[in-house]
C-alpha positions in Angstrom: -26.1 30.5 13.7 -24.5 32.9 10.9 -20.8 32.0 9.8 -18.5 34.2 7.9 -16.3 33.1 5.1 -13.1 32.6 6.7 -9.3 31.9 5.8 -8.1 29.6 8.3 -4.2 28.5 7.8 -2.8 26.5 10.7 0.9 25.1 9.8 1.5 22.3 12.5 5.4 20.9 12.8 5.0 18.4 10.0 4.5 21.0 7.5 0.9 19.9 7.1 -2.0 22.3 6.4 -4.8 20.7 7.6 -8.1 23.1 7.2 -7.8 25.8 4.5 -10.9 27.6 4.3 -14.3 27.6 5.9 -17.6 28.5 3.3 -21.3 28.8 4.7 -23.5 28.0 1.7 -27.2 28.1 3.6 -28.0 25.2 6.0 -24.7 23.9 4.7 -20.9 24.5 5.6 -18.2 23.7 3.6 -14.7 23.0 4.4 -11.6 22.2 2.4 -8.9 20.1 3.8 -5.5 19.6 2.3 -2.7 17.5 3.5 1.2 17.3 2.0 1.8 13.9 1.2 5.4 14.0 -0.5 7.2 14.0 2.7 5.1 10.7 3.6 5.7 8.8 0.3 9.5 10.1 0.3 9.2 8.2 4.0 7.3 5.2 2.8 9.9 4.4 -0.2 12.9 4.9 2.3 11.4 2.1 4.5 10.9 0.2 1.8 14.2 0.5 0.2 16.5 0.5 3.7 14.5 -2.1 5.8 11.1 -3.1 4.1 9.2 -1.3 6.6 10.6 -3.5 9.7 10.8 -2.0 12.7 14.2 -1.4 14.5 14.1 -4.1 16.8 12.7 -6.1 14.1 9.4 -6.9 16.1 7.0 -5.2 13.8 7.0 -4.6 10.3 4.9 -1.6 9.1 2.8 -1.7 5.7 1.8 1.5 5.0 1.5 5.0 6.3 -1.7 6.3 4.8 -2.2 10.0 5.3 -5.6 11.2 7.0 -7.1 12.7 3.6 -7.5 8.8 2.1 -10.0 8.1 4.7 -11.8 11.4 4.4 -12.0 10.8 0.5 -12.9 7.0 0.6 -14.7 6.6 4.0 -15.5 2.9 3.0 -11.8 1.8 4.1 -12.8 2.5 7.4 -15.3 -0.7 7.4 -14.3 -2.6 4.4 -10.9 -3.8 4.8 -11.0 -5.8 1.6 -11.8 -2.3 -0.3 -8.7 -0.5 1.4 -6.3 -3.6 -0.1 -7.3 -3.3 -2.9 -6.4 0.7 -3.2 -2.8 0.0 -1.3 -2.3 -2.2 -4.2 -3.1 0.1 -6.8 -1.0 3.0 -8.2 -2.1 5.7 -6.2 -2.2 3.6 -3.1 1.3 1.5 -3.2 3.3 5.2 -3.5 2.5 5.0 0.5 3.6 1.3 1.2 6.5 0.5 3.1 6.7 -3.2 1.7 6.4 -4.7 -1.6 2.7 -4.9 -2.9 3.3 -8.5 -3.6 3.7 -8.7 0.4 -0.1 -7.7 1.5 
């Protein structure tokens, strides 16, 4: 089966551009993925700053909201829970928390 470079640019309602391009290279394809993740961190810090991620009947608190692209780039989260802690309590990870890092 042949595939043609092509541009692929779906915009679904969260503003979110999920598969950008499609490349063949030989027995290989290659796609690229991209995902906007201000409008998830701007969401994370306002939980954290209004109600420290609870819930509004105060039955659940939430920890994080961790956009899709995390799991594609470190695929070890999935299994190794330990691993995915760790990175929510980093820099790059506690942008997306909706509690203090202290907390988890």
């Amino acid at each position: 089966m042949r595939i043609k470079k092509k541009k692929i640019i779906p915009l679904d309602e969260a503003g979110f551009i999920p598969l950008v391009d499609i490349n063949p290279d030989g027995d290989k394809v290659h796609y690229r993925h991209t995902e906007w993740t201000e409008p998830l961190k701007v969401h994370a810090k306002a939980q954290r700053i209004e109600n420290d991620g609870w819930t509004k009947d105060r039955t659940m608190q939430r920890i994080a909201t961790v956009p899709e692209g995390i799991f594609i780039e470190h695929p070890e989260f999935v299994y190794d829970e330990k691993a995915f802690l760790r990175w929510l309590k980093s820099p790059e990870g506690e942008e997306y928390l909706h509690v203090d890092k202290s907390k988890i």
